[in-house]
C-alpha positions as a Python dict, from the first residue, in 0.01 Angstrom:
ca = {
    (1, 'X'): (0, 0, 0),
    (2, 'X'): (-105, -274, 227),
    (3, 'X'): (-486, -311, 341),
    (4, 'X'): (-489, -341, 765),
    (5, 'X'): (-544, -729, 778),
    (6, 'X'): (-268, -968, 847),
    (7, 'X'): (-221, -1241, 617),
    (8, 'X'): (-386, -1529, 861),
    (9, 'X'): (-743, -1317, 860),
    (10, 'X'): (-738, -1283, 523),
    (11, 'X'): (-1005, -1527, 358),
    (12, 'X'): (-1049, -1474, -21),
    (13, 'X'): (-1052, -1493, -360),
    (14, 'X'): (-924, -1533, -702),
    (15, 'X'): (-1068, -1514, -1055),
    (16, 'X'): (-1220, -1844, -1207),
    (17, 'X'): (-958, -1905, -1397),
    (18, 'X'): (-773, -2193, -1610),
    (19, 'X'): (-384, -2221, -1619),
    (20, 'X'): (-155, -2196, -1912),
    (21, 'X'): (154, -2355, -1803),
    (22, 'X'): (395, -2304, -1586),
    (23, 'X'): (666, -2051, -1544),
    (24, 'X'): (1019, -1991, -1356),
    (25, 'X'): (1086, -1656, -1197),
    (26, 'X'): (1336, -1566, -1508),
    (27, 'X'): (1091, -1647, -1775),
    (28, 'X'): (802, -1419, -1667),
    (29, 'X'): (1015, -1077, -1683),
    (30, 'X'): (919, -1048, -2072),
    (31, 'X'): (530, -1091, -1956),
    (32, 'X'): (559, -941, -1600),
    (33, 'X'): (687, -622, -1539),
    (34, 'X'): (1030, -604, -1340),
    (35, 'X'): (870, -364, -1053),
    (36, 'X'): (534, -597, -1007),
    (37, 'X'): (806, -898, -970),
    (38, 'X'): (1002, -669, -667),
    (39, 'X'): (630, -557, -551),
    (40, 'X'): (561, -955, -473),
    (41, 'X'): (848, -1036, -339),
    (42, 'X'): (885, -718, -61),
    (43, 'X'): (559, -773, 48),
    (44, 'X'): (618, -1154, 121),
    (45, 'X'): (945, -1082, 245),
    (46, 'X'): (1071, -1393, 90),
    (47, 'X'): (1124, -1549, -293),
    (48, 'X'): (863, -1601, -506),
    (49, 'X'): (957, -1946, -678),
    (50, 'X'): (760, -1960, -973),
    (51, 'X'): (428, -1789, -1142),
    (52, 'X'): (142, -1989, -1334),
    (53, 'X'): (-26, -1703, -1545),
    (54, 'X'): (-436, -1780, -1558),
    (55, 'X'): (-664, -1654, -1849),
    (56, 'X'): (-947, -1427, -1774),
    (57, 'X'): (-1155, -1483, -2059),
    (58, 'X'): (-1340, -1131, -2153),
    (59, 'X'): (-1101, -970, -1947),
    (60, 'X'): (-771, -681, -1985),
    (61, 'X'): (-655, -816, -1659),
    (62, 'X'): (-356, -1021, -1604),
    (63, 'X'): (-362, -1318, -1355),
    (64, 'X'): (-81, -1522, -1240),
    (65, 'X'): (-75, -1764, -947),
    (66, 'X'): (253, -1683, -722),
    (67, 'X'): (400, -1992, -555),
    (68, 'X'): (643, -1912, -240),
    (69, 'X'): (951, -2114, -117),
    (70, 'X'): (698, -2190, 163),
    (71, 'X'): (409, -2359, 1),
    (72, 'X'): (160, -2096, 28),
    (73, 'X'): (25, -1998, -342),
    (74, 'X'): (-154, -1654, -377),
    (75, 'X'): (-336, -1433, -682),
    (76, 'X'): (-116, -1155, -839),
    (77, 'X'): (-327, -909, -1060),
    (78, 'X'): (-174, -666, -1321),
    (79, 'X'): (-414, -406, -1471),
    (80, 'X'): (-300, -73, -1608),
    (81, 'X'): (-653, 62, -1591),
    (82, 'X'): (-629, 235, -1232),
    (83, 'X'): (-985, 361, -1209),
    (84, 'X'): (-1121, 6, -1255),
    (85, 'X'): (-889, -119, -963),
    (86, 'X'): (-978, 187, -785),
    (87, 'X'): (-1373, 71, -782),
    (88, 'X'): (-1267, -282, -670),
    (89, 'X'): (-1014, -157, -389),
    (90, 'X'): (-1334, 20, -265),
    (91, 'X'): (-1561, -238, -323),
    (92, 'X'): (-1383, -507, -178),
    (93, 'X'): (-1328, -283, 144),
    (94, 'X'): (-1701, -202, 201),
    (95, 'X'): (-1817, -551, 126),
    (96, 'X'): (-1573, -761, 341),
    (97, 'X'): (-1632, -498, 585),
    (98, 'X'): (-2012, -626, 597),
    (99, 'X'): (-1918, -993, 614),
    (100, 'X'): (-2012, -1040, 271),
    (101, 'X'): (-1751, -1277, 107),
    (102, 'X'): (-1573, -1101, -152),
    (103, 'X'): (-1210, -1069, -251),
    (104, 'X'): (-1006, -948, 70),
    (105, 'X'): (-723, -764, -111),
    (106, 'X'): (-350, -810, 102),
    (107, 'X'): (-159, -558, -87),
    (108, 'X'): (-142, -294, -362),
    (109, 'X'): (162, -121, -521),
    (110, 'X'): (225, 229, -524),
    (111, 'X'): (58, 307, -845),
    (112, 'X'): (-232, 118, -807),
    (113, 'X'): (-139, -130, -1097),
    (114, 'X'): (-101, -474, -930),
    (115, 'X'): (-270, -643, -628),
    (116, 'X'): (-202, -936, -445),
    (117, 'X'): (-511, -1147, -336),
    (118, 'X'): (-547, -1467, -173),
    (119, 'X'): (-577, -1769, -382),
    (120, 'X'): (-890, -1968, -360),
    (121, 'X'): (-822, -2204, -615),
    (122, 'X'): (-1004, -2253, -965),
    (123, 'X'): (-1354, -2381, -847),
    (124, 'X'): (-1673, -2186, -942),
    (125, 'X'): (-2040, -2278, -948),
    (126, 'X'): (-2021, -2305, -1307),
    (127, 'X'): (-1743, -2569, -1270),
    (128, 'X'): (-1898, -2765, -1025),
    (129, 'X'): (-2267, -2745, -1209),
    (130, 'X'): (-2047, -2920, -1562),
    (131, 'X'): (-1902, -3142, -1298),
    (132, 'X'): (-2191, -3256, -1112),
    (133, 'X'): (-2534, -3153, -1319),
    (134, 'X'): (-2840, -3028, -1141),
    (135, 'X'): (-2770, -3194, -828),
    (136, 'X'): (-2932, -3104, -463),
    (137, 'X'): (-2566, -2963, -361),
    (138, 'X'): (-2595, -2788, -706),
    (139, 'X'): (-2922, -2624, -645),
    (140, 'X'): (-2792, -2538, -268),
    (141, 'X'): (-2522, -2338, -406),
    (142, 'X'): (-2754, -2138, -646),
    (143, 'X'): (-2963, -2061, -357),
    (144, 'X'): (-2689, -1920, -103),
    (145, 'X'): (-2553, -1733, -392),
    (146, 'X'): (-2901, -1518, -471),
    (147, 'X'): (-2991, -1525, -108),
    (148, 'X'): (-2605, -1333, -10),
    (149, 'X'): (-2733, -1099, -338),
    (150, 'X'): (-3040, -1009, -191),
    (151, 'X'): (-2887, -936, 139),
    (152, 'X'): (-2585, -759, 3),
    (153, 'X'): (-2803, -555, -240),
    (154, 'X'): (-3075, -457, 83),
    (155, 'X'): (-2825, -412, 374),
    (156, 'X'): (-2598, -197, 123),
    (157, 'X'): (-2819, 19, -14),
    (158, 'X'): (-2773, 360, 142),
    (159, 'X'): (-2394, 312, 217),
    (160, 'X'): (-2246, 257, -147),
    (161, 'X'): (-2083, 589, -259),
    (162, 'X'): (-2160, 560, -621),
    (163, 'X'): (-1979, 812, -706),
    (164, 'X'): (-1651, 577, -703),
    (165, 'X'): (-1777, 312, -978),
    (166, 'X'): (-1543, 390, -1273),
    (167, 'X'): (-1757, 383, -1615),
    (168, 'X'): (-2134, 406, -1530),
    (169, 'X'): (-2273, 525, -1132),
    (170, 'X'): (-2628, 432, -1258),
    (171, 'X'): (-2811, 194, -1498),
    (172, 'X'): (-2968, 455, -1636),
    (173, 'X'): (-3054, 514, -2054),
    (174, 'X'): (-2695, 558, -2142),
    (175, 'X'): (-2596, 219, -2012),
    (176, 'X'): (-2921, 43, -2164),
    (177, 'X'): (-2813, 229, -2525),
    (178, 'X'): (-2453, 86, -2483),
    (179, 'X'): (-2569, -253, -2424),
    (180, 'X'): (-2794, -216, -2696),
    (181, 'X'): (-2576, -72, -2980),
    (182, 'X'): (-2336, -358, -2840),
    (183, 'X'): (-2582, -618, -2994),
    (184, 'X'): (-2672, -405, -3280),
    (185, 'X'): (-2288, -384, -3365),
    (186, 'X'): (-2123, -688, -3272),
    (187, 'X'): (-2403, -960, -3371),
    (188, 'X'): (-2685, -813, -3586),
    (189, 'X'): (-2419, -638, -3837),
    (190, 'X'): (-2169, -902, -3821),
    (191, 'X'): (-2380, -1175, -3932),
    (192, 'X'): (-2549, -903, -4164),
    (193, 'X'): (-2898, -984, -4079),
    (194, 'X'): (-3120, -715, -4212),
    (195, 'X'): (-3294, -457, -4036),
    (196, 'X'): (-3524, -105, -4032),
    (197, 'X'): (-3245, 114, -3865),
    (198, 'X'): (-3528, 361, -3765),
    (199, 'X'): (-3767, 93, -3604),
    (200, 'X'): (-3546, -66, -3434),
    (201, 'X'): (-3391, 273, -3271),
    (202, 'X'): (-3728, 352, -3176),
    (203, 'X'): (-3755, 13, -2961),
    (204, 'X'): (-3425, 68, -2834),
    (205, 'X'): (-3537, 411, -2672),
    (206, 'X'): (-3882, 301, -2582),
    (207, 'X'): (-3683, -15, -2361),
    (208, 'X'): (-3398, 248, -2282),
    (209, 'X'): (-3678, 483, -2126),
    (210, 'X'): (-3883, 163, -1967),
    (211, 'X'): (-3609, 47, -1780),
    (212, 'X'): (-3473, 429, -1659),
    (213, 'X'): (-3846, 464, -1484),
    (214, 'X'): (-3801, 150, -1263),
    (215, 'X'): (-3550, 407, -1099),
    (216, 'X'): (-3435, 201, -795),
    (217, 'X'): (-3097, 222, -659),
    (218, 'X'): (-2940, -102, -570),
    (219, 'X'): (-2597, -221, -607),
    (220, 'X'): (-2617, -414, -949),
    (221, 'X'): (-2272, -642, -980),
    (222, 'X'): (-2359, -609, -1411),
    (223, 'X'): (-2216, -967, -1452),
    (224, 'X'): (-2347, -1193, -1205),
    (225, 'X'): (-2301, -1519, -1331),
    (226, 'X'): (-2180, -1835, -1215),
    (227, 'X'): (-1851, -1836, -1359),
    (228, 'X'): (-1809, -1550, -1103),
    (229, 'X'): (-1895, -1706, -787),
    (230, 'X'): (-1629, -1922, -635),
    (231, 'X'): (-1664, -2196, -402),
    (232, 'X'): (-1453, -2343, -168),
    (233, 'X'): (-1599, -2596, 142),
    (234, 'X'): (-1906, -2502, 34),
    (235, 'X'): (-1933, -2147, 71),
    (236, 'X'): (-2005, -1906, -189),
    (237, 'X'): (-1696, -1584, -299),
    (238, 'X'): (-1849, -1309, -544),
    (239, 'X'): (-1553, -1146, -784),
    (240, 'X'): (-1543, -961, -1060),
    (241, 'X'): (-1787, -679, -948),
    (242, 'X'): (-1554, -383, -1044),
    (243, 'X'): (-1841, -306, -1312),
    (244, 'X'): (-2082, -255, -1113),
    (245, 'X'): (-2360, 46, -1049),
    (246, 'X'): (-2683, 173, -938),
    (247, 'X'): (-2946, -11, -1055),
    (248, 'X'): (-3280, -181, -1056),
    (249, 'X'): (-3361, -591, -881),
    (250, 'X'): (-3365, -806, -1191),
    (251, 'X'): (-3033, -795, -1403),
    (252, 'X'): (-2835, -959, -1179),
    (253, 'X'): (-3067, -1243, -1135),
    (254, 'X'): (-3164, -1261, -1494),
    (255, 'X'): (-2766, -1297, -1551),
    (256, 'X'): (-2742, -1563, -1324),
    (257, 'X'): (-3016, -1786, -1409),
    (258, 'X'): (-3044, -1742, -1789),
    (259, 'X'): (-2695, -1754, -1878),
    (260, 'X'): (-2639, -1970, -2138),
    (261, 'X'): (-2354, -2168, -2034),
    (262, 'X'): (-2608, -2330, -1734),
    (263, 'X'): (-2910, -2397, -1927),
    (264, 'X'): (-3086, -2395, -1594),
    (265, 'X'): (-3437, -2575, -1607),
    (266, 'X'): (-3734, -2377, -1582),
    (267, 'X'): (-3823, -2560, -1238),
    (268, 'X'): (-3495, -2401, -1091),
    (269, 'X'): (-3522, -2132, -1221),
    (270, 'X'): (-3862, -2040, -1057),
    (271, 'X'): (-3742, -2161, -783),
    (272, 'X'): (-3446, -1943, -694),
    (273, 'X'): (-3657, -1634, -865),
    (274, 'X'): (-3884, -1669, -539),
    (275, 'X'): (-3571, -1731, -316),
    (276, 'X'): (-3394, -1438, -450),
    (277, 'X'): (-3725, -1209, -458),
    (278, 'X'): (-3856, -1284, -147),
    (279, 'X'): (-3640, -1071, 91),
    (280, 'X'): (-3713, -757, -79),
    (281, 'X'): (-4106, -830, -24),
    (282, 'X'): (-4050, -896, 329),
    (283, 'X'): (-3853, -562, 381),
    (284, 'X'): (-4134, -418, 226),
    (285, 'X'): (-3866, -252, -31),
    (286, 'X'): (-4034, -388, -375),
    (287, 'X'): (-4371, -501, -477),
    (288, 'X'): (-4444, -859, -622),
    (289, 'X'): (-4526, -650, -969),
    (290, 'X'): (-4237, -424, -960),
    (291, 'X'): (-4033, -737, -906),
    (292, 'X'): (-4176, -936, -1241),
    (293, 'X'): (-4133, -624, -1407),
    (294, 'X'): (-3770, -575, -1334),
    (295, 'X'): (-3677, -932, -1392),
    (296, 'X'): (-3863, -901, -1698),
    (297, 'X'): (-3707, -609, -1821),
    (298, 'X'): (-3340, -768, -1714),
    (299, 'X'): (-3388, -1042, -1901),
    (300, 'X'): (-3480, -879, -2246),
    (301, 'X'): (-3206, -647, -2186),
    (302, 'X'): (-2948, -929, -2104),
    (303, 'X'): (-3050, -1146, -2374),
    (304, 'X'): (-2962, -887, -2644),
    (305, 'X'): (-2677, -755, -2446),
    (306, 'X'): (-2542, -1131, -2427),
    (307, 'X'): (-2557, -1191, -2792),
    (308, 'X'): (-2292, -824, -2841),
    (309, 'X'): (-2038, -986, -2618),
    (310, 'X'): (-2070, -1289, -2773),
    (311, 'X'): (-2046, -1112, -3141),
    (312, 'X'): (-1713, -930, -3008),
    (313, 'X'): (-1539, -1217, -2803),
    (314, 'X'): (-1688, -1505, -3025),
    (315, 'X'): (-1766, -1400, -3409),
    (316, 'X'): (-1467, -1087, -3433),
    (317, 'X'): (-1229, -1226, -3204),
    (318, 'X'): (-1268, -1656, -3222),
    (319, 'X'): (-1254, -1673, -2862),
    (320, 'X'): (-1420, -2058, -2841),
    (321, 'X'): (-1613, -2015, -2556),
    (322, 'X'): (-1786, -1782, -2682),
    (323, 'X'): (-1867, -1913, -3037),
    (324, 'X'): (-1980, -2246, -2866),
    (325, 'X'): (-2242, -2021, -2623),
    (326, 'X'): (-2409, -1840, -2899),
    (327, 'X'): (-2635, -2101, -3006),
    (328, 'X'): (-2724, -2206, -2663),
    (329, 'X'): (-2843, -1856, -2591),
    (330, 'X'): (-3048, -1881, -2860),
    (331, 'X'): (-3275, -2067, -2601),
    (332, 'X'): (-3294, -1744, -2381),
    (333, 'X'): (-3457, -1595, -2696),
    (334, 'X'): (-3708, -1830, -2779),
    (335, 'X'): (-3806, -1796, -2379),
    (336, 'X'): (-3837, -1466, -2424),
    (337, 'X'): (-4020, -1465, -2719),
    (338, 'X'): (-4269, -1747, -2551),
    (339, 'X'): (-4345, -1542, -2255),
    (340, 'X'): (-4409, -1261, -2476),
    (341, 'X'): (-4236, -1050, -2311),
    (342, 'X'): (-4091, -802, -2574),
    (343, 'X'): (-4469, -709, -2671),
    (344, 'X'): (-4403, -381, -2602),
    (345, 'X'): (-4139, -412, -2833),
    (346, 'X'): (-4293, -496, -3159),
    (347, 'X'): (-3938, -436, -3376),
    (348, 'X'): (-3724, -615, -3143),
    (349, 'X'): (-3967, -871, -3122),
    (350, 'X'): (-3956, -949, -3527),
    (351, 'X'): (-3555, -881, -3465),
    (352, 'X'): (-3570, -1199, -3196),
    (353, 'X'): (-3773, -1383, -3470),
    (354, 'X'): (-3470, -1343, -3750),
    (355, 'X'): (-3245, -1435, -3510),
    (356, 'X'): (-3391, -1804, -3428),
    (357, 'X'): (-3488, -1827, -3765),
    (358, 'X'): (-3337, -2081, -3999),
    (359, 'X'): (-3102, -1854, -4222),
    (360, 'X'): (-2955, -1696, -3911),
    (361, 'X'): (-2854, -2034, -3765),
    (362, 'X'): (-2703, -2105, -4122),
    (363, 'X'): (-2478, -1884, -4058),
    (364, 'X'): (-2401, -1960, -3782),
    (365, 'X'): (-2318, -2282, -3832),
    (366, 'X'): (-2085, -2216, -4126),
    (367, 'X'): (-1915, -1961, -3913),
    (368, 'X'): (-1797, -2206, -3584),
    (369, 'X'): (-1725, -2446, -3895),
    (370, 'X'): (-1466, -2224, -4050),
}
């Protein structure tokens, strides 16, 4: 299956990702399957040298780098899970077909198992931000990233089928309870920090039922952060939206400027909350109160939702990235708990006390020293 652009219109992207080492042809038929190796090759119509395979940290997905007898390099993706490839075959479609830059996909194999995309190389925001700091160029990027967001999220709004995102359609109580368990499970048990199962079930629905009446219907990319935006000359590539739903203007932005790896200051981040914001108010789509409240109520939601992917990648699984990010999202709590924003909340609220307390950070520490 080929997608109708020729190879010279097609303009993007890859993963953010970090290579292993590199491979011949003959030693990646134990990791790559024998009919994803033909795939590559009949599509270019010519041999594929050698394959550099890429991590995807958090990720099923397999990424290798293809490099052709003729130079070019390109992104080969092996996934088993068809419905997720499905939602990102669609996706990709309807976005590009706005202008909005997103992966332009070149080819597909019959059963919807491996894609070929063009290869954008490995620099993201968050790369560049480690690289440079908070620099004006830094801050630039930031800002064309929210301000493609807001436009993708306002122009798109009545012409995303739903219906064709593969786990959730809508960020509705089910998907606030799964995030929420996630934390529960993965981070509160695993560091066995006590708690009033009953209390804190009852904040869980009352923020489960909080968030379902913002109702608002929005493409929400779930994991909009800035290891997901590439950059290449200067411009700006979303991936990794194949997650994505119906939702409410505040997650996405809450994902972006309080995740933990960036330890944004407080300066930009105001900043790029009233660049990102200010579309909607001049469409007339959202209030300034409905805004603050659905920022608000991404960012308590995140937080939490943060610290279960963490638990599961960092704590059961010893992924280092994540152990090394725990602690600095311990900062996104104590904003949280500053701006008093989990007043509604009073359970979770003592929960986000234990958690920066000092017997919760001892053991932490003795668990990244192990």
């Amino acid at each position: 299956m080929c997608f109708g652009r020729t190879k010279e219109m097609l303009s993007l992207t890859c993963r953010c990702l970090t290579p292993f080492f590199y491979v011949g042809l003959s030693q990646t038929k134990s990791m790559l399957q024998s009919s994803t190796i033909a795939f590559a090759q009949t599509f270019f119509n010519q041999k594929v040298d050698k394959f550099l395979p890429l991590s995807a940290s958090g990720s099923n997905r397999k990424y290798y780098r293809l490099f052709l007898s003729d130079g070019q390099t390109y992104i080969l993706t092996e996934n088993d899970f068809v419905a997720e490839n499905q939602t990102f075959f669609y996706l990709s479609q309807l976005f590009a077909g706005h202008s909005f830059a997103v992966p332009d996909i070149l080819a597909v194999n019959d059963s919807q198992t491996a894609y070929i995309q063009q290869d954008l190389g490995d620099l993201s925001l968050l790369m560049i931000l480690e690289q440079e700091g908070f620099t004006d160029r830094v801050l630039a990027l930031y800002e064309q990233s929210l301000k493609q967001l807001a436009q993708l999220q306002i122009r798109l709004k009545k012409k995303i089928d739903f219906k064709k995102c593969y786990d959730f359609n809508q960020f509705d109580e089910k998907v606030v309870y799964n995030d929420l368990f996630y934390f529960k499970n993965f981070f509160l048990d695993r560091l066995d920090i006590p708690y009033q199962k009953g209390r804190l079930i009852n904040d869980f629905e009352r923020l489960a039922q909080q968030i379902n009446d913002l109702k608002q219907d929005f493409f929400l990319f779930r994991d909009f952060q800035s290891r997901n935006i590439m950059v290449r000359q200067n411009d700006v590539f979303f991936i990794d939206y194949q997650g994505g739903m119906s939702g409410f203007v505040g997650y996405d932005l809450a994902s972006l400027l309080f995740q933990a790896k960036a330890q944004l200051p407080q300066a930009w981040k105001a900043h790029l909350k009233t660049v990102y914001c200010q579309p909607f108010k001049d469409n007339d789509l959202l209030s300034e109160d409905t805004l603050n409240r659905g920022c608000q109520m991404g960012l308590i939601l995140r937080v939490f939702q943060v610290f279960g992917a963490y638990g599961l990648r960092g704590l059961i699984e010893g992924k280092p990235h994540f152990l090394s990010s725990i602690r600095l999202n311990m900062n996104n709590i104590k904003y949280v708990l500053e701006q008093n924003y989990l007043q509604d909340f009073p359970y979770l609220n003592t929960i986000a006390q234990k958690l920066i307390s000092e017997n919760t950070q001892e053991k932490i520490k003795q668990i990244l020293q192990v």
